[in-house]
N, C-alpha and C positions, 0 to 999 in steps of 0.2 A: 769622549764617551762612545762606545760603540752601539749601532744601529744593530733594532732585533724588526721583525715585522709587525709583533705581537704581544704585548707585555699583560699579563693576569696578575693582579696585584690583591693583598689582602683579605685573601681568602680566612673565610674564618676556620676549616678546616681544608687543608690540600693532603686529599691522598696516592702518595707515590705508587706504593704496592711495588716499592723497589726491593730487589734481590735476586738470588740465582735463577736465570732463566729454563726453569724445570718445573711441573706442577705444585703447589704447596699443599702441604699433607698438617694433619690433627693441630696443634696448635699453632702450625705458620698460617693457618688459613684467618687466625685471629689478628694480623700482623699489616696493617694497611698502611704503615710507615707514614703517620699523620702528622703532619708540619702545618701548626696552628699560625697565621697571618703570613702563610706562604705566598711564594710566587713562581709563574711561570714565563719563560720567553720564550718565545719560539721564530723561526729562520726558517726560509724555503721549505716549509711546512716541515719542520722536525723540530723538536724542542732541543731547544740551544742551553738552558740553563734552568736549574729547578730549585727555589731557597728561601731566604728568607731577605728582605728589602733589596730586589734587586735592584741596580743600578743602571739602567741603557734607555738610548734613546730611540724611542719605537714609534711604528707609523698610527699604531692602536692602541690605548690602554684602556683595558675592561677592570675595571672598579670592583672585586668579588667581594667586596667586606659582607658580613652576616649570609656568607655562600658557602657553599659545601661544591670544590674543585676535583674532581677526580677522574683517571679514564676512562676514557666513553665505553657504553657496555657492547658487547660481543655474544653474539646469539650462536649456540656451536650446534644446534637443532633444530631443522625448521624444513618444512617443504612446502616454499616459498613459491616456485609454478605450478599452478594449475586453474582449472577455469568445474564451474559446476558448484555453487557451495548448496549446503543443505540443511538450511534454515527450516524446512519442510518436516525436518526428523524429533524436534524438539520436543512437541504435543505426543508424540509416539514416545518418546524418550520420558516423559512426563506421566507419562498412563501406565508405565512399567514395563513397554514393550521391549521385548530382551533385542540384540542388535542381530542377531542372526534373522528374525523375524525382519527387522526393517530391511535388511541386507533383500529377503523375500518380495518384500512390496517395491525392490524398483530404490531402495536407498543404500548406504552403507559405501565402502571406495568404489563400489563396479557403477555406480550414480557418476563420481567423479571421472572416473576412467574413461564412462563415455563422451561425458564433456570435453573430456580433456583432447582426447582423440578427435574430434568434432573441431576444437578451437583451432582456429589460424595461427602461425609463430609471432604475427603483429599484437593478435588480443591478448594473448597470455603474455606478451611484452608489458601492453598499456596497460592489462590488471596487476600483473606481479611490480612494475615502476610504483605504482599508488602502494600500496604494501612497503614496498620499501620505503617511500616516501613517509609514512605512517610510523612505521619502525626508527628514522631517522625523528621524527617530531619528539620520539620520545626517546631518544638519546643512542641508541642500537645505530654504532657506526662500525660494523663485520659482522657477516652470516657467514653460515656454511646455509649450502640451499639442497635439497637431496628432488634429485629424480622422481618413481613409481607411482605416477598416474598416466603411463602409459601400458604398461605390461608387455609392450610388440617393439621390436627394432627400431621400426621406423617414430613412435610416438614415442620412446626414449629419446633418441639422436633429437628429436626435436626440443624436448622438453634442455637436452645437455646445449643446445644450440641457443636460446632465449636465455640459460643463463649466464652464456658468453658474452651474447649482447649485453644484458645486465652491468657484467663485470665491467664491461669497455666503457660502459654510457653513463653508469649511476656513478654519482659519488659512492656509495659504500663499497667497500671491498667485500670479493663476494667468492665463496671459495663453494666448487661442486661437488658434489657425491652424486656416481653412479646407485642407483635403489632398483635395480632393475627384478630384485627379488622382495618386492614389496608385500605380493599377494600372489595366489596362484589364480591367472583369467578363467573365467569361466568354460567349462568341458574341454580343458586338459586337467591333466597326470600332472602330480607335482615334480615326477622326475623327465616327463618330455620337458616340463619347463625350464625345470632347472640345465639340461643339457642345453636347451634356447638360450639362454640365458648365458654362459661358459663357452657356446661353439659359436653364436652369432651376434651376441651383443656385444661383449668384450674385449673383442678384436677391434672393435667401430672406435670402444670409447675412449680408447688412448689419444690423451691431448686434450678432449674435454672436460675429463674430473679429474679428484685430484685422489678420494676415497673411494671404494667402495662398502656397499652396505648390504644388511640382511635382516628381514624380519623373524626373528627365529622365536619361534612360538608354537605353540601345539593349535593342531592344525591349520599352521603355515609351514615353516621351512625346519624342519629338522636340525638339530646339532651336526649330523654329519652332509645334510646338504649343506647347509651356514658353510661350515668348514672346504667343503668342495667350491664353491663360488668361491668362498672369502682369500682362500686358498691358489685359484687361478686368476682371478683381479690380481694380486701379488706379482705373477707372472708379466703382466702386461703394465707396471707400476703403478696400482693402484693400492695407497695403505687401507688396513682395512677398519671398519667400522660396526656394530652391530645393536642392532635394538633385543634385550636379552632382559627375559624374566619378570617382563611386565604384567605378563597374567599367570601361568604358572613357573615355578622353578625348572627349568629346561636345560639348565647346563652351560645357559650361554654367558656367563659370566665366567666361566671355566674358560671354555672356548677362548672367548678374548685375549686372557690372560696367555694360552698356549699359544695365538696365532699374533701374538702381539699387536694385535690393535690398538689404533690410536685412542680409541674409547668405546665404551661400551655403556647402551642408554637404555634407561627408565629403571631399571634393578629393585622392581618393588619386591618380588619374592626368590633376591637372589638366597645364595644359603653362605653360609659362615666361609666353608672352606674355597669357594668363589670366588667370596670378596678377597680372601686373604689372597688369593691365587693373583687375584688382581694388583693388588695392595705392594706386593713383590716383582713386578713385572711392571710398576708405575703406569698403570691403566687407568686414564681418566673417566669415571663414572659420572655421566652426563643424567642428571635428576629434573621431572619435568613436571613440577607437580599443579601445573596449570590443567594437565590431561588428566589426573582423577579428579580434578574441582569441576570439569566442565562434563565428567561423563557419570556425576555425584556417585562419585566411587567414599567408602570411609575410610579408605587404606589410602596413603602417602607410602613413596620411599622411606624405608627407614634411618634420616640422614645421618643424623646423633649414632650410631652402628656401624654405619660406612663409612663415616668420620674415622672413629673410634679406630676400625679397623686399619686405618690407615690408607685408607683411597683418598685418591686426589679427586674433588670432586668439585664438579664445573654445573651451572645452570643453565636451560633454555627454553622456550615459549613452547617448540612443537609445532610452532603455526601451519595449522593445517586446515582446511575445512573440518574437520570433525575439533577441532580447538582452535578456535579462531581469534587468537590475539595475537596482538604487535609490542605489546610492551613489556618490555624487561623489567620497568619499576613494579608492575603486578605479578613478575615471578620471584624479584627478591623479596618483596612481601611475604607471600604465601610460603615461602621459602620457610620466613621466620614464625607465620604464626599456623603455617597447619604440619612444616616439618623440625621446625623448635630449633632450627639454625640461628643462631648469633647474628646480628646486623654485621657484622665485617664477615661472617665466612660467608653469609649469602652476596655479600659486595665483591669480596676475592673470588667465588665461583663463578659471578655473571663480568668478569671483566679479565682477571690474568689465568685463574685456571680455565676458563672459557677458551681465551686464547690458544690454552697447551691441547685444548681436546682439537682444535682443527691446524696448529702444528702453526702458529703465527707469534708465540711469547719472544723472538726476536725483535719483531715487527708492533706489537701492539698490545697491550693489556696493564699495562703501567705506566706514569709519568717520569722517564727516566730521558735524562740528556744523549740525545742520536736516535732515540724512537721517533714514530712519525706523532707528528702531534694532532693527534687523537683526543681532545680533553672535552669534557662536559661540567659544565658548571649548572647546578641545582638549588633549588630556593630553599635551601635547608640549612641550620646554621651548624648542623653537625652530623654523621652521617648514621647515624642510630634515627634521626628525626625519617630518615628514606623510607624508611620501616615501618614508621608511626605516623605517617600522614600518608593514608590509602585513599585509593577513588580518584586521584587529580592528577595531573600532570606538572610535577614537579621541578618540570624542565626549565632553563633560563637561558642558557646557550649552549648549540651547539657549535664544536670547531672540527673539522672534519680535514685534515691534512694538512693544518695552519691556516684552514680560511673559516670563516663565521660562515655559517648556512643557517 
C-alpha cells in the first residue's frame, strides 16, 4: 500500500471546485464539485489523490466525518501593512460626521499615512505577522497585500520591502500590489503626483510586486490618470489592477476591461455597459461588501447583476484600518445575506475565483490532484451551514502546504 503524509477521511461534504483553470462565470460559480464522504491525501505538501475511500498508508489521518473539507479561502483585497488604526473615528462616524470632515480633524488615510511613515520596517513587520496570523486562524491561507499608506518613494519601497519579508517568513502566500496611487498627499497637484508616481516610483518597484493599482474615483485619480499609471506599471511588468466605481460611476470598470486588468474592485455603481465590457474581457470583479457594512453605507454591489452579466466575480475582506477585519467566513456570509449570493457562489468567489483575481488558479483555489495542498476543514456538516452559522469561527483545521498549523 502506498505511504501519503496526510490522509482526510469522511468528510461529510468535500469540495473540489475542480475544473478549467479560468475564472467561473453565472452558473459555474454554483458548481463546488461536492463529493459527499470524501477524501483527501496529500505528499510533500501537494495533494496526491482526491475520492472517495481512499486507500494508503499515511503518517496522519484526520477523521472529517460531519465536516465540511474544502480549499482554504484566498483573500485577493486587503492592505495588510500599515501601522495607525482609527478606532478614534467611530463616535464621529456615529454622530453623522461626513468623512471629509474627519479627514479635517487629523482622521481619515492622511492619519494612517503618517503612521505609517513614522513606523519602523520591524513594527509594521510584527503588526502586519498578527494579522496574518489572525487571517490564518480563520482559514485565509493567500492574500494579495496592496501598498498606499505611504504616498513618497521611500515609504512605498518600504511598505513593498515588509511584504517581502512577509512572503519569505509567513506561512501564507502573499502576493504584492504596488498602490502607490492610493490618495493624492497633502499640497500637491494630482498630476505632480501622478508624474511621481510613473517617473519615480515605478522604476524602484520592479521585483517587489507583482500588480499594480489605482484608486480611480472622483476626486482621486481620474480615468485617464488610472489609465496613465496602470498604463506605465505595464511597462516595467506590472499587471494591472484597479479599485473602480465604488462611490460614483467613473468609468473604471471600462477602463479595466480596455487595459486588461487582472480585476477590477468594489463596482458598487458600475454601469451595464462596463460590466459587460468586463464580462468579455474575463475581468475578475473583486466585491467587498464588508466596506459598506462597516462605513453603514445601504448600498452593496449589485452581485445578482454582475453575476448576471457574466463577470467572474471573487470576494475580499478590504482589510484596512478604515474595515478592519480578517475573516473571510464574515465575507462569505454578508456575501449571502446583504448581496443575496448563493452559499456556493459566495464559496467559489472567496476560494477559486479569488485565486484567478491575483493570477494563482494554477497553484491554489480548489482541491485537485498536483495543487499545493491548501485545505480547510470546517465544523459544518454541509457547506450552506457556512452561511447560516454567523458570529463564530467555524474553523476546525487548518493545512497550509500539507502541514496542520
Amino acid at each position: 500500500m502506498e505511504s501519503v503524509d496526510l490522509l482526510i477521511t469522511h468528510a461529510s461534504e468535500l469540495l473540489t471546485l475542480k475544473g478549467p483553470a479560468k475564472p467561473r462565470v453565472r452558473k459555474q460559480m454554483r458548481n463546488l464539485g461536492i463529493m459527499k464522504n470524501g477524501s483527501v491525501a496529500i505528499k510533500n505538501g501537494v495533494i496526491f489523490d482526491v475520492g472517495k475511500h481512499l486507500r494508503y498508508k499515511a503518517d496522519t489521518i484526520l477523521d472529517a466525518s460531519g465536516k465540511l473539507v474544502m480549499p482554504g479561502f484566498v483573500d485577493p483585497h486587503t492592505h495588510l501593512v500599515f501601522a495607525g488604526s482609527r478606532e478614534f473615528e467611530l463616535d464621529l462616524k456615529l454622530a453623522g460626521v461626513p468623512y471629509m470632515e474627519i479627514l479635517k480633524r487629523g482622521g481619515g488615510i492622511f492619519y494612517t499615512v503618517k503612521e505609517t511613515r513614522k513606523a519602523t520596517p520591524a513594527q509594521l513587520l510584527q503588526q502586519s505577522k498578527k494579522r496574518l496570523g489572525t487571517m490564518l486562524s480563520y482559514g485565509t491561507m493567500s492574500c494579495e497585500a496592496k501598498t498606499g499608506y505611504g504616498l513618497d518613494v521611500e515609504t512605498e519601497l518600504k511598505l513593498l520591502k515588509v511584504q517581502k519579508k512577509l512572503q519569505e517568513t509567513h506561512p501564507m502566500d502573499i502576493v504584492s500590489t504596488f498602490l502607490g496611487a492610493h490618495a493624492i498627499p497633502s499640497g500637491q497637484k494630482s498630476n505632480e503626483y501622478v508624474k511621481l508616481v510613473i517617473d519615480e516610483m515605478l522604476p524602484k518597484v520592479k521585483g517587489l510586486a507583482r500588480f499594480c493599482d489605482v484608486f480611480c474615483e472622483k476626486g482621486v485619480f481620474t480615468v485617464a490618470q488610472a489609465n496613465r499609471i496602470l498604463t506605465a506599471g505595464k511597462q516595467y511588468g506590472l499587471l494591472p489592477k484597479i479599485h473602480a466605481d465604488e462611490i460614483v460611476d467613473t468609468g473604471g470598470a471600462s477602463l479595466a476591461a480596455k487595459i486588461g486588468a487582472m480585476s477590477a474592485d468594489h463596482l458598487l455603481q458600475s454601469s451595464d455597459a462596463g460590466l459587460q465590457a468586463m464580462a468579455r474581457q474575463q475581468v475578475t470583479g473583486v466585491l467587498l461588501p464588508a466596506t459598506p457594512f462597516c462605513l453603514m453605507m445601504q448600498q452593496y454591489a449589485s452581485a445578482r447583476r454582475i453575476i448576471d452579466l457574466g463577470v467572474p466575480v471573487a470576494l475580499a475582506t478590504d482589510l484596512n484600518p478604515n474595515c478592519w477585519t480578517e475573516n473571510m467566513q464574515f465575507i462569505v456570509q454578508l456575501a449571502c445575506l446583504k448581496m443575496q449570493m448563493t452559499p456556493a457562489e459566495a464559496i467559489t468567489a472567496a476560494t477559486f475565483n479569488a485565486s484567478c483575481a491575483i493570477g494563482l488558479q494554477q497553484k491554489i483555489g480548489s482541491l485537485e490532484k498536483g495543487k499545493q495542498a491548501d485545505v480547510l476543514i470546517l465544523d459544518c456538516p454541509n457547506h450552506q451551514f457556512l452561511s447560516y452559522h454567523f458570529g463564530v469561527n467555524l474553523v476546525d483545521t487548518v493545512i497550509k502546504k500539507g502541514r496542520i498549523l
